[in-house]
C-alpha positions as CSV (number, residue, x, y, z in Angstrom):
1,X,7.0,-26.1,2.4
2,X,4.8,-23.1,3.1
3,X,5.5,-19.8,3.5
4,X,4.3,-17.9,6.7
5,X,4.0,-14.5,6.8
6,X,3.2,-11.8,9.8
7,X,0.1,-9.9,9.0
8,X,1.2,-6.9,8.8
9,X,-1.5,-5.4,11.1
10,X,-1.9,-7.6,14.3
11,X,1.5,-9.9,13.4
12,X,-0.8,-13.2,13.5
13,X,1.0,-16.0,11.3
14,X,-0.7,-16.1,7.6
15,X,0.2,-19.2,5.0
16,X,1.1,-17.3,1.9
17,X,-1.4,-19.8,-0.3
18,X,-3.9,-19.4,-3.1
19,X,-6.5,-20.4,-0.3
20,X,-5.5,-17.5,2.1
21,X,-7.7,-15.1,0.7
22,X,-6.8,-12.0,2.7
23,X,-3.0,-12.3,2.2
24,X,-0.8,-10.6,3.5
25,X,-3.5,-9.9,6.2
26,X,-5.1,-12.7,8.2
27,X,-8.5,-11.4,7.7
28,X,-10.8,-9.0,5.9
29,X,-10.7,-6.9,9.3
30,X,-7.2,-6.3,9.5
31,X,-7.1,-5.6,5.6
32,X,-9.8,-2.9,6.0
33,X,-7.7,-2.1,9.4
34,X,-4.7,-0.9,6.9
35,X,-6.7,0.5,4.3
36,X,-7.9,2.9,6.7
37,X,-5.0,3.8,7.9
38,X,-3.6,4.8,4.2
39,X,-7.1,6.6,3.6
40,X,-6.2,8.7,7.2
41,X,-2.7,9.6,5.7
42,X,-0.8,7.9,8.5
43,X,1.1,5.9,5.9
44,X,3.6,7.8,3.2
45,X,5.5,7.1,0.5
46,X,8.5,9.1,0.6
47,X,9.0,10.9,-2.7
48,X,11.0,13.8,-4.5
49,X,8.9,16.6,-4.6
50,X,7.7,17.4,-8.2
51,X,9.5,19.7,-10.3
52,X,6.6,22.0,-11.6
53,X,8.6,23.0,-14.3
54,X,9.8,19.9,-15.6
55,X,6.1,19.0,-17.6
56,X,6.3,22.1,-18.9
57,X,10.3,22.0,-20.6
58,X,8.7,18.3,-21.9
59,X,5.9,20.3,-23.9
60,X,3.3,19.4,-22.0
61,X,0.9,21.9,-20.4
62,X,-1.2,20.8,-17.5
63,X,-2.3,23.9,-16.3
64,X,-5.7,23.8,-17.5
C-alpha cells in the first residue's frame, strides 16, 4: 500500500514513492512556492535565544 500525503502547499494528494520527485510537494511550483515563503521569513523555527556568553565560558572566542 502507498502512502498519500497532502502537499503541504495547496493540500493536493502526493504518493510518497521514489517516482514522486517533488515529494512532499506535488510539483516543482508548489516546492519553489514554500521555499519562498522561508526565504520571506514567514516561516520560524522557534528557538531559545543564544546565550552570548556561553561560547565564551567554553573557550571559544568568536568575536573576531
Amino acid at each position: 500500500m502507498t502512502t498519500v500525503v497532502k502537499c503541504p502547499t495547496c493540500s493536493r494528494p502526493v504518493e510518497w514513492t521514489a517516482e514522486s520527485r517533488w515529494r512532499p510537494f506535488c510539483s516543482e511550483r508548489c516546492k519553489l512556492i514554500d521555499l519562498g515563503q522561508w526565504a520571506e521569513g514567514r516561516y520560524t523555527v522557534p528557538c531559545e535565544p543564544a546565550d552570548p556568553r556561553a561560547d565564551s565560558e567554553n573557550g571559544q572566542d568568536f568575536t573576531h
